[in-house]
TIVO-341830 format. One record per residue (C-alpha): chain; x, y, z. Coordinates in steps of 0.25 Angstrom, whole numbers, plus 5000, padded with zeros to 4 digits. Layout:
<recs>
unit | u | v | w
A | X | Y | Z
...
</recs>
This chain:
<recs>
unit | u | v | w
A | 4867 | 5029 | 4990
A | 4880 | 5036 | 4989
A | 4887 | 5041 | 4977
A | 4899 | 5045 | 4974
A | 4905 | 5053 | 4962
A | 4920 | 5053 | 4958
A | 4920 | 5065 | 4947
A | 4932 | 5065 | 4936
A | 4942 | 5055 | 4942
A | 4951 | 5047 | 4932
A | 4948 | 5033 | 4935
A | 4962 | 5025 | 4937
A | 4955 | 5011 | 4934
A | 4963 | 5003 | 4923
A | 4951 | 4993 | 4920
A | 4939 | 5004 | 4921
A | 4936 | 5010 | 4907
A | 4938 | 5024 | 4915
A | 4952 | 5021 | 4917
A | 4960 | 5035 | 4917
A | 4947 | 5042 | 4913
A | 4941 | 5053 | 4920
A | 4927 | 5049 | 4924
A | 4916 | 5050 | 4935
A | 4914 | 5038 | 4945
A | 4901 | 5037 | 4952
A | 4899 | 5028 | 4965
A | 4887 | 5024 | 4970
A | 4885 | 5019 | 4985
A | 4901 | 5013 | 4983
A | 4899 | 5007 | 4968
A | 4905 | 5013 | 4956
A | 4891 | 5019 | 4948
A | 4897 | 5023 | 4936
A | 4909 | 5029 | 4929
A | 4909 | 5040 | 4919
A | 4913 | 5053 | 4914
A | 4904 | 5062 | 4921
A | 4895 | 5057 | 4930
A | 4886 | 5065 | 4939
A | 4881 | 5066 | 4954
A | 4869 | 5056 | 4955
A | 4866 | 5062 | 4968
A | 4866 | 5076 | 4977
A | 4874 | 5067 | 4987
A | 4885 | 5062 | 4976
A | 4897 | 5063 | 4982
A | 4907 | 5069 | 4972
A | 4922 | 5066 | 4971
A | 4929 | 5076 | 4961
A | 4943 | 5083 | 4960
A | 4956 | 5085 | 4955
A | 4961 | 5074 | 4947
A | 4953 | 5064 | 4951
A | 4957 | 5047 | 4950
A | 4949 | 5036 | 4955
A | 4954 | 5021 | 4957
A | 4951 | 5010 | 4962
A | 4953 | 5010 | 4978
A | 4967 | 5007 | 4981
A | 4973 | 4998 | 4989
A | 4986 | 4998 | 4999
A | 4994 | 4986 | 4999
A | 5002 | 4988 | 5012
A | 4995 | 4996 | 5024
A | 4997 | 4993 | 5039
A | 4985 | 4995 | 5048
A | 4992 | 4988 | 5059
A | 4978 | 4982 | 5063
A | 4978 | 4974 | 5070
A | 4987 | 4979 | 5081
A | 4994 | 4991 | 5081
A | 4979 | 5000 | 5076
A | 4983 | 5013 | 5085
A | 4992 | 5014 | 5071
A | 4981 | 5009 | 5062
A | 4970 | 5000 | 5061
A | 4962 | 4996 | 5048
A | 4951 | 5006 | 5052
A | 4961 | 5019 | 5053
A | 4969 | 5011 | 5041
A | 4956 | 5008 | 5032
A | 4952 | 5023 | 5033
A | 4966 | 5028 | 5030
A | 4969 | 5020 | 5018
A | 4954 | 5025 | 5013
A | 4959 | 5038 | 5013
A | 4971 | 5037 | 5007
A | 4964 | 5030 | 4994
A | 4963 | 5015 | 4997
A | 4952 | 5006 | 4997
A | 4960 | 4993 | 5001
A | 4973 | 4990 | 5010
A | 4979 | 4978 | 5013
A | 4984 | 4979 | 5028
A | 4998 | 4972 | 5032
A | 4997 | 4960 | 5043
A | 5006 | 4965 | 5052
A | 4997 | 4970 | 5062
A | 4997 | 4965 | 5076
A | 4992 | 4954 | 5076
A | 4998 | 4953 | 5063
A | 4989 | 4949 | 5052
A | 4994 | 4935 | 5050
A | 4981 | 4926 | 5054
A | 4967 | 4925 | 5049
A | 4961 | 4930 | 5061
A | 4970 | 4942 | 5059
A | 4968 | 4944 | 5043
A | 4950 | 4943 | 5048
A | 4952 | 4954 | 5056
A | 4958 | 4962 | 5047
A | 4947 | 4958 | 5037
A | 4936 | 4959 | 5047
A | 4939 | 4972 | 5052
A | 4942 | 4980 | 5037
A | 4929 | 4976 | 5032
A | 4922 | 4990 | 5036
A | 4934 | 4996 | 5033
A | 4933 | 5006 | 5021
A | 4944 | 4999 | 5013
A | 4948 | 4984 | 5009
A | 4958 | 4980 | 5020
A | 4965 | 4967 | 5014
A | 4973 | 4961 | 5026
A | 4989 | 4956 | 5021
A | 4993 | 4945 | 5031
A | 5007 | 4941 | 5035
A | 5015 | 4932 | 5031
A | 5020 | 4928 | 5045
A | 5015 | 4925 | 5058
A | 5013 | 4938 | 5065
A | 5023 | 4942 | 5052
A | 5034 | 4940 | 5060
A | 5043 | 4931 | 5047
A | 5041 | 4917 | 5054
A | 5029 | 4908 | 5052
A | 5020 | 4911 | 5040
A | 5006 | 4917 | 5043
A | 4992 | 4911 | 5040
A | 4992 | 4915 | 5027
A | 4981 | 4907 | 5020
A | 4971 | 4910 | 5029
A | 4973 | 4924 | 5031
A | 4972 | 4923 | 5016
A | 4959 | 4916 | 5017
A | 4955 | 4928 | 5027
A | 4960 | 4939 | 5018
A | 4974 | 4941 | 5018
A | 4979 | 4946 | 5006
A | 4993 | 4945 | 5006
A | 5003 | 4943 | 5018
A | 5016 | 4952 | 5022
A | 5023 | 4952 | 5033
A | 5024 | 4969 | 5030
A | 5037 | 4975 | 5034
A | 5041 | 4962 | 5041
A | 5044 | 4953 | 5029
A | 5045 | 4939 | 5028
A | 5060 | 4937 | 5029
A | 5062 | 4921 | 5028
A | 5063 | 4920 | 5013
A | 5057 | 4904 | 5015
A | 5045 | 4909 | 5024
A | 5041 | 4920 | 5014
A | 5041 | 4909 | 5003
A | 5031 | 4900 | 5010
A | 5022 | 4912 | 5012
A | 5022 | 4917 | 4999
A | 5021 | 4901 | 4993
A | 5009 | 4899 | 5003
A | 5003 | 4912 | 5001
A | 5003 | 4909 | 4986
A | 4994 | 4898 | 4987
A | 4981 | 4905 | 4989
A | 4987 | 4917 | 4982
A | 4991 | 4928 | 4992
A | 5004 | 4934 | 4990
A | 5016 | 4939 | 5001
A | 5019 | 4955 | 5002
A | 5033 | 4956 | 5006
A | 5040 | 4969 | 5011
A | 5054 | 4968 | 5006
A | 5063 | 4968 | 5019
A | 5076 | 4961 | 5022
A | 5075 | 4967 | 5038
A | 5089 | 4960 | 5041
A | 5095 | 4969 | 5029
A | 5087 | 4981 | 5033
A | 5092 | 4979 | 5047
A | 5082 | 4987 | 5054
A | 5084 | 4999 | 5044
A | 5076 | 5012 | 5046
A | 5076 | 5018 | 5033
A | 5081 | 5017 | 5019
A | 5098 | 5013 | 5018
A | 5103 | 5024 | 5012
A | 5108 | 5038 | 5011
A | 5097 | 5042 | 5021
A | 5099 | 5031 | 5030
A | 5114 | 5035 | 5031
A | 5113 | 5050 | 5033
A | 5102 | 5047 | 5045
A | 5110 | 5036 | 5053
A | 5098 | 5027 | 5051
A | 5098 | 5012 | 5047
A | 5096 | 5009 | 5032
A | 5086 | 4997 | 5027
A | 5094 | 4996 | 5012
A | 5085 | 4992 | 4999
A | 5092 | 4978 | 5000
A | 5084 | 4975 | 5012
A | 5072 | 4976 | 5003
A | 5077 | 4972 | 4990
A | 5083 | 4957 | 4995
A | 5068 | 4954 | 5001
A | 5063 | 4957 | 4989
A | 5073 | 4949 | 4981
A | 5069 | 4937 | 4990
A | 5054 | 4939 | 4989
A | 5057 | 4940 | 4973
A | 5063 | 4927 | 4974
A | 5054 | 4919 | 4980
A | 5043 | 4923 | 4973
A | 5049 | 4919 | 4959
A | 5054 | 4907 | 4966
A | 5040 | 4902 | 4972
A | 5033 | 4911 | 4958
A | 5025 | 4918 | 4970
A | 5021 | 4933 | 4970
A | 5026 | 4942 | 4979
A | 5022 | 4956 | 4984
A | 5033 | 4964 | 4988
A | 5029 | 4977 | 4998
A | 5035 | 4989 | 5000
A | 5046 | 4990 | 4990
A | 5055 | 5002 | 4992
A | 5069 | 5001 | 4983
A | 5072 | 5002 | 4970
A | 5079 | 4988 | 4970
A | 5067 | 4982 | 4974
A | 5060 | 4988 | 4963
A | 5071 | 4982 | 4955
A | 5068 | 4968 | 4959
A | 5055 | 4966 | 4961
A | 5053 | 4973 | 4945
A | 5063 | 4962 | 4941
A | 5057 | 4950 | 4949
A | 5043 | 4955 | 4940
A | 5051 | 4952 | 4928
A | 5054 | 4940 | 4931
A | 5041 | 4936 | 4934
A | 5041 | 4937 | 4949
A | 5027 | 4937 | 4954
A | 5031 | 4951 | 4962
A | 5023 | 4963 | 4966
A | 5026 | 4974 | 4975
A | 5021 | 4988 | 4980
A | 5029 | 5000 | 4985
A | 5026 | 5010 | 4997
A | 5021 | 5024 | 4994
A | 5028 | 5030 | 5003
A | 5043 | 5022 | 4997
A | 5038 | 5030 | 4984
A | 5039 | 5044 | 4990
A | 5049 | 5045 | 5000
A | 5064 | 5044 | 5001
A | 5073 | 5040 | 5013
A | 5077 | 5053 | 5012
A | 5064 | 5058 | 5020
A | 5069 | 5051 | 5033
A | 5080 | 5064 | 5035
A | 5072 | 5069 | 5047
A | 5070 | 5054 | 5052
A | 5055 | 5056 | 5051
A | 5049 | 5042 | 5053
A | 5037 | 5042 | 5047
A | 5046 | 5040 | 5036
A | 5052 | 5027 | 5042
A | 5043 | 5016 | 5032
A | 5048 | 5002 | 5028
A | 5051 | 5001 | 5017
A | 5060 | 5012 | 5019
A | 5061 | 5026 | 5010
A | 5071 | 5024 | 5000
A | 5077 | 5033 | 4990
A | 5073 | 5039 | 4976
A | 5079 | 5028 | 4968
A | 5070 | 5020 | 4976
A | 5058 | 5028 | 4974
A | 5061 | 5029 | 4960
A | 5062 | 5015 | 4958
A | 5049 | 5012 | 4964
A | 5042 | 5021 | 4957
A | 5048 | 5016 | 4944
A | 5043 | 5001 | 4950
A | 5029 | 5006 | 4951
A | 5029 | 5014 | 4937
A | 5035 | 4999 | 4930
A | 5025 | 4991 | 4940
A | 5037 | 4984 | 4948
A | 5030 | 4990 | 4957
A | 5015 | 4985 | 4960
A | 5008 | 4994 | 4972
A | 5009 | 5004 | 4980
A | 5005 | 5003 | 4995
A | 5005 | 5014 | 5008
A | 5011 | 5004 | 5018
A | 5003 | 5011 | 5026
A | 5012 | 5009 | 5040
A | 5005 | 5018 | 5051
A | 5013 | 5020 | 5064
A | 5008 | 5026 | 5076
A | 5015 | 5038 | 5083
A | 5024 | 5029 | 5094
A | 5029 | 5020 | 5081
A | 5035 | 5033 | 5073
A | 5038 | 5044 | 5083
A | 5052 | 5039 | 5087
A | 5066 | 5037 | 5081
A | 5067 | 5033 | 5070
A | 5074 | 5020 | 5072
A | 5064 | 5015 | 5080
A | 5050 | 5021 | 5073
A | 5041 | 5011 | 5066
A | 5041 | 5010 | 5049
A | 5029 | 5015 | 5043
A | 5022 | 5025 | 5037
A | 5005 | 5029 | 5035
A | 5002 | 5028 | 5019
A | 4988 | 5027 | 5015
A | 4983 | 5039 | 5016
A | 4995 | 5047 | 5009
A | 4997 | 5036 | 5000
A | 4991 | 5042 | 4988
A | 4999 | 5056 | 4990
A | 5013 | 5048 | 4993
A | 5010 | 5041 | 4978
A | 5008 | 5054 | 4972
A | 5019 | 5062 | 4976
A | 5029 | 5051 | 4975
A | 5025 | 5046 | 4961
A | 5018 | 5059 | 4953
A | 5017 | 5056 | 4940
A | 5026 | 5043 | 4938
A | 5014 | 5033 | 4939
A | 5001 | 5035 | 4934
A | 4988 | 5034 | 4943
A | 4984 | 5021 | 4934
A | 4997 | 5016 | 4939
A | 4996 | 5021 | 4952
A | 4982 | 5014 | 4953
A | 4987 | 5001 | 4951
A | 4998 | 5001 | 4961
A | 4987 | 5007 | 4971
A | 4975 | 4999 | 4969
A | 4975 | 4990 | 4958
A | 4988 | 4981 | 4960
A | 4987 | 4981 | 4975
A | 4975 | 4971 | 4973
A | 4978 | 4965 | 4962
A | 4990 | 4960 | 4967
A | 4983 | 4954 | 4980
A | 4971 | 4948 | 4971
A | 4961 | 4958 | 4978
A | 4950 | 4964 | 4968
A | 4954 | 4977 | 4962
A | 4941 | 4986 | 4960
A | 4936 | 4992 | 4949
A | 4933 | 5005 | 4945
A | 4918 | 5003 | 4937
A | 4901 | 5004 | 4938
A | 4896 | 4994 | 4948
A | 4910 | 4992 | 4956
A | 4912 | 4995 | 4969
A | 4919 | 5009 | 4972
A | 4933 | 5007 | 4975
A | 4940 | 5019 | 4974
A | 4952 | 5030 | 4975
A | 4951 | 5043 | 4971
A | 4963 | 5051 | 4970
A | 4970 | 5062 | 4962
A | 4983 | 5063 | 4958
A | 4985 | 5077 | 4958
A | 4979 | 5082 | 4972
A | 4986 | 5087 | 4982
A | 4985 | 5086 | 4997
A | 4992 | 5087 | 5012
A | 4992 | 5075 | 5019
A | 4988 | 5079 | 5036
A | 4991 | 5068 | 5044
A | 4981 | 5072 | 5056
A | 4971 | 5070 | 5043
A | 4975 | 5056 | 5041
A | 4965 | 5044 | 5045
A | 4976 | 5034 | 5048
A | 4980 | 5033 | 5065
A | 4995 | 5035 | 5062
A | 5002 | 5047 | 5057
A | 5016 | 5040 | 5053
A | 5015 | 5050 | 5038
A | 5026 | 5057 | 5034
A | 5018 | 5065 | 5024
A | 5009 | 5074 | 5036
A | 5008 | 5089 | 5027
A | 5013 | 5080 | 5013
A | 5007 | 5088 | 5002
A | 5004 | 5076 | 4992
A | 4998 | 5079 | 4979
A | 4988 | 5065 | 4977
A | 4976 | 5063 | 4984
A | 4967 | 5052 | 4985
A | 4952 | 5058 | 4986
A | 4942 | 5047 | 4991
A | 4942 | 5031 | 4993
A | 4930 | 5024 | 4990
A | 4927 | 5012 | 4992
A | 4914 | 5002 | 4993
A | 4919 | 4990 | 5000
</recs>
């Protein structure tokens, strides 16, 4: 029997009666034993989890990671993926389907199911939309729903034909699974590599504008008031599209969305020495956009933060910049990223809910509980401790990180969880 002892952690929990309260949490062999002010050791072999500025929460979970498994696992694979989100604070992911196969059958959606059972986290499997998401034929939706499925997206290749996305969404309604979109008009972005801009300018390199983004998301918002369908919308990046997704909410549109970490740090300015780790779809904006997102998570606009977790091998990056892949490793800096680009401008409570809470509840998945008799399923974080992030120290198979040597003050201290 193994226990576990979490000693003066504020507990970030809005339904537990220990919410924002400093207390002592208890585990025994995986459940939550008991939860009070002081507790102590109940054995010589207690482990004993205690520091600065303590915070435990339910596990989080990440809306957007790619694992590329199926097909391309010398990047990743839901083994190497599973152990990095772990360490980075999550206890669940749901994995994009554009593997190779991609993941748009249920024989495709099992194995993704089968093989994440002994894995330490909840692997939820997001389907496509399309046959081999490639915008033509719609994918078996209902059955990879009936195999665990829990939402479908094309990822960075979204649904253009406004008439096909419509019959996907209307389908997927009827047994209540909704469509992630990332917002991309490609014919407008016309092959951009980075933010229009300023930037883009100075550096001679071709501009995907916020339009390309903001008119996908115009048309998204559109049909779902039109067919009263929900919609999640992926990767929002520009202050215009925080303007119209906040006003579709208003008026009633059944509309979620989430942000990227990294969108919420970084400006296109960073790309100056062409450095293409930074090269991520959506692209890095500016400061009015970053201000704008922020302000969209602080009024709720927005609703989750993800990693979009993208790992790249060595072959994919190393090369002009034209021609190198988008994407860029998240999970396991994903808590000191948030930290530095927000501070103090959200609370951990709010914070929570964008990171755990909201990403389930959005896709009907059981949001845990932090109380006696439940099983454990946990982050514990602080706020307030620093750390140097090594990229020979990470768990992930890529190293497409910016942040090698990034002094980040935020720190997630141990993942627990009793599947």
């Amino acid at each position: 029997m193994k226990y576990i002892l979490i000693k003066n952690a504020t507990v970030i929990e809005s339904n537990s009666e220990h919410h924002l309260q400093k207390t002592d949490v208890l585990l025994e062999s995986g459940i939550i034993k008991s939860i009070a002010k002081s507790i102590n050791p109940i054995a010589n072999d207690t482990e004993i989890i205690e520091g600065e500025d303590l915070h435990v929460s339910i596990g989080w979970m990440d809306l957007r990671v790619n694992f590329n498994d199926p097909g391309n696992e010398h990047k990743e694979d839901l083994i190497s993926g599973a152990a990095a989100a772990l360490n980075g604070g999550f206890t669940a992911a749901a994995c994009m389907g554009t593997t190779n196969p991609a993941l748009h059958s249920k024989s495709q959606i099992e194995y993704v199911v089968n093989k994440s059972k002994q894995l330490p986290i909840h692997i939820f499997p997001i389907g496509t939309v399309t046959n081999k998401a490639e915008g033509a034929d719609l994918a078996e939706l209902y059955d990879m729903s009936l195999s665990g499925a829990i939402a479908f997206s094309d990822n960075k290749n979204p649904v253009a034909n406004g008439e096909l996305l419509q019959r996907a969404m209307l389908y997927a309604s009827d047994f209540n699974k909704k469509i992630i979109q990332l917002p991309l008009d490609k014919k407008i972005a016309n092959e951009g590599k980075m933010n229009e801009g300023k930037v883009s300018t100075m550096l001679g390199l071709k501009g995907i504008p916020a339009i390309a983004e903001e008119l996908m998301i115009q048309r998204d918002l559109l049909l779902a008031a039109h067919n009263n369908i929900a919609i999640h919308i992926g990767g929002v990046s520009s202050a215009g599209s925080v303007a119209l997704i906040r006003n579709a909410k208003k008026e009633g549109v059944k509309v979620t969305c989430d942000v990227h970490a990294v969108n919420l740090l970084l400006q296109d300015e960073v790309l100056q020495d062409f450095d293409t780790n930074y090269k991520v779809m959506p692209p890095l904006r500016t400061q009015t956009d970053i201000d704008a997102l922020i302000q969209g998570l602080q009024d709720d606009t927005i609703d989750v933060i993800c990693s979009d977790h993208s790992p790249q091998d060595t072959e994919s990056k190393v090369k002009e910049f034209d021609i190198a892949e988008f994407g860029m490793m998240g999970l396991e800096t994903f808590y000191g990223v948030l930290c530095n680009a927000l501070g103090n401008k959200i609370s951990n409570e709010k914070l929570v809910e964008k990171i755990a809470i909201n990403p389930r509840k959005i896709f009907d998945i059981e949001v845990p509980k932090i109380a006696p008799n439940h099983k454990a399923n946990l982050t514990v974080f602080s706020p307030s401790q620093s750390w140097k992030y090594e990229l020979d120290n990470g768990i992930s198979k890529s190293k497409n990180s910016p942040f090698n040597g990034y002094e980040f003050k935020g720190k997630v201290l141990r993942t627990i969880l009793n599947k």
